[in-house]
C-alpha positions, 0 to 999 in steps of 0.5 A: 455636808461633804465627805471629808477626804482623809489626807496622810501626811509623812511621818517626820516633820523635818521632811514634810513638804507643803501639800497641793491643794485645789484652790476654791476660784468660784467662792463655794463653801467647801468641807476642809480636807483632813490630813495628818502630822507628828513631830516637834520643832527642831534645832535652832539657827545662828541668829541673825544680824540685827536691823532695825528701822530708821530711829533705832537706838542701841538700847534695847526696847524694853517690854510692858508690864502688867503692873501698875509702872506707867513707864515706856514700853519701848526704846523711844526716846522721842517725847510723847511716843511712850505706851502705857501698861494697864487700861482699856484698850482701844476700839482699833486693830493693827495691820501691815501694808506690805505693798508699800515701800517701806511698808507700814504700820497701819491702825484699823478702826473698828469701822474700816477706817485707816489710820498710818502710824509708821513706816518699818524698816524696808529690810523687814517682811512682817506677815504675821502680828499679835499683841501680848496681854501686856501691850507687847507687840510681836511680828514674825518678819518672814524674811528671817524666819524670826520673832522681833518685838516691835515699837507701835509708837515708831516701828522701830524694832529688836530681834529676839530670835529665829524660830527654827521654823518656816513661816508661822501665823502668830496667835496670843495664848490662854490666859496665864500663858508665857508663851504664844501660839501659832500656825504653821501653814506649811506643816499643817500644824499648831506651834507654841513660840517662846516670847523669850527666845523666838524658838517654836516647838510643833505642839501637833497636826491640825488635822485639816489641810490649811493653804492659808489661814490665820489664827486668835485667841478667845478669851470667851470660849478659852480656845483660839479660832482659826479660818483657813483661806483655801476652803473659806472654813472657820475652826476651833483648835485644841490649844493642847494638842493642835486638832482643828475642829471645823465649825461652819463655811464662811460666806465671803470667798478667802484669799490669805486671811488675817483674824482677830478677837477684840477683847473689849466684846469678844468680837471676831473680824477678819480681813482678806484683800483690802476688805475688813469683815466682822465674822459670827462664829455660829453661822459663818457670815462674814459682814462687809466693815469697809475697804481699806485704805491699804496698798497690799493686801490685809493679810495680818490682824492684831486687837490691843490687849491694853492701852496703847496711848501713841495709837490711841491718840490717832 
């Protein structure tokens, strides 16, 4: 393995700015360069003006449980749109096709096919989803540094609030846990979010320079993993402090990459382009699923944590 380069970040995260990096044009896997940070979140901000997607009503979505209620999930109020708490989830994952406009909500079988659910507001710029045990779907829309709760069913949507942060890679949390997790790739660091208030507090530096990358929890080996797209590296991160621990190079050649772990078999899939993958977190070979049927590129991955009959039944 090559020598990793130690990189020093600044002191204050309030100050830290994003740091170069060599991108890897010919595909080789390299050994992530290291670095450093401290610090916490800071502050919030006013809270944005509310936009919500063709359909909206003014009530607001109310979210899953984790009992035995089969009511709605959401604010819908179109018959047969409803999601229901409990049960399986399905054989599928969730992304966005920001290459169109409006973009849209997109259902990806575990074989690569692609399946449009909705479009989203043309307003909103999701980069980032993930499902809540409790079928809870977030998004981080960039274009308000904020945290919306979103309706699979429709794509309709409401605010919960800004992070106080820049652009963060959300990632479901340990079991038990009420919060989520995240990367922010610009801080080189791990951040908790508050599904309550959308507020994200820096948990600690990663340790590694992350150009792009992504993040999903592992229920089997209680620990998110990471794959970072600059160095085409798979990781583990220590949900406590954020310290990234690098497992091997992955054999596809990364551009921004989603990641996912489906909880049905613990199966980790990634996507970078328009290109699905299943990724073996032992040895880092990343097999070709399919080419998606999407505009832009798969740049976020989400698995259900529950049923989810509208999607279900697509």
């Amino acid at each position: 393995m090559h020598d990793l380069t130690r990189w020093t970040l600044p002191i204050s995260l309030l100050a830290i700015a994003c740091n170069p990096q060599e991108p890897d044009d010919d595909g080789a896997s390299t050994v992530p360069m290291t670095g450093s940070a401290t610090g916490t979140g800071s502050g919030t901000s006013d809270e944005p003006e509310t936009t919500e997607a063709p359909g909206t009503t003014d009530e607001p979505m109310t979210t899953g449980s984790s009992s035995t209620d089969d009511g709605p999930m959401d604010g819908s109020s179109s018959e047969g749109s409803e999601t229901s708490a409990g049960g399986m989830p399905g054989d599928w994952l969730l992304t966005v096709d920001n290459g169109t406009n409006p973009p849209r909500l997109l259902k990806v079988g575990l074989d690569g096919a692609t399946t449009e659910i909705c479009s989203l507001a043309p307003t909103v710029t999701y980069t980032s989803l993930v499902f809540e045990r409790d079928g809870t779907l977030y998004g981080h829309n960039a274009a308000a540094s904020r945290i919306d709760t979103i309706n699979p069913c429709n794509c309709s949507f409401q605010i919960v609030g800004p992070t106080s942060l820049g652009s963060i890679v959300l990632s479901l949390g340990a079991v038990g846990s009420d919060e989520l997790l995240g990367l922010d790739t610009a801080l080189d660091a791990m951040v908790r979010v508050d599904p309550d208030t959308g507020l994200g507090t820096v948990v600690g530096p990663l340790g590694f320079m992350y150009g792009t990358g992504a993040m999903a929890w592992s229920d089997l080996v209680a620990t998110p993993y990471a794959i970072e797209g600059d160095n085409d590296y798979l990781y583990t991160v220590n949900p406590s402090t954020g310290e990234s621990t690098p497992l091997v190079p992955v054999s596809a050649d990364l551009t921004d990459p989603g990641l996912a772990v489906h909880p049905n078999d613990d199966g980790l899939y990634a996507c970078s382009g328009t290109d699905l993958y299943t990724v073996e977190p032992a040895s880092g070979l990343m097999l070709p699923v399919a080419t998606l049927g999407m505009t832009g590129a798969c740049r976020t991955l989400t698995a259900p944590q529950t049923a989810v009959a509208c999607v279900d039944s697509l």
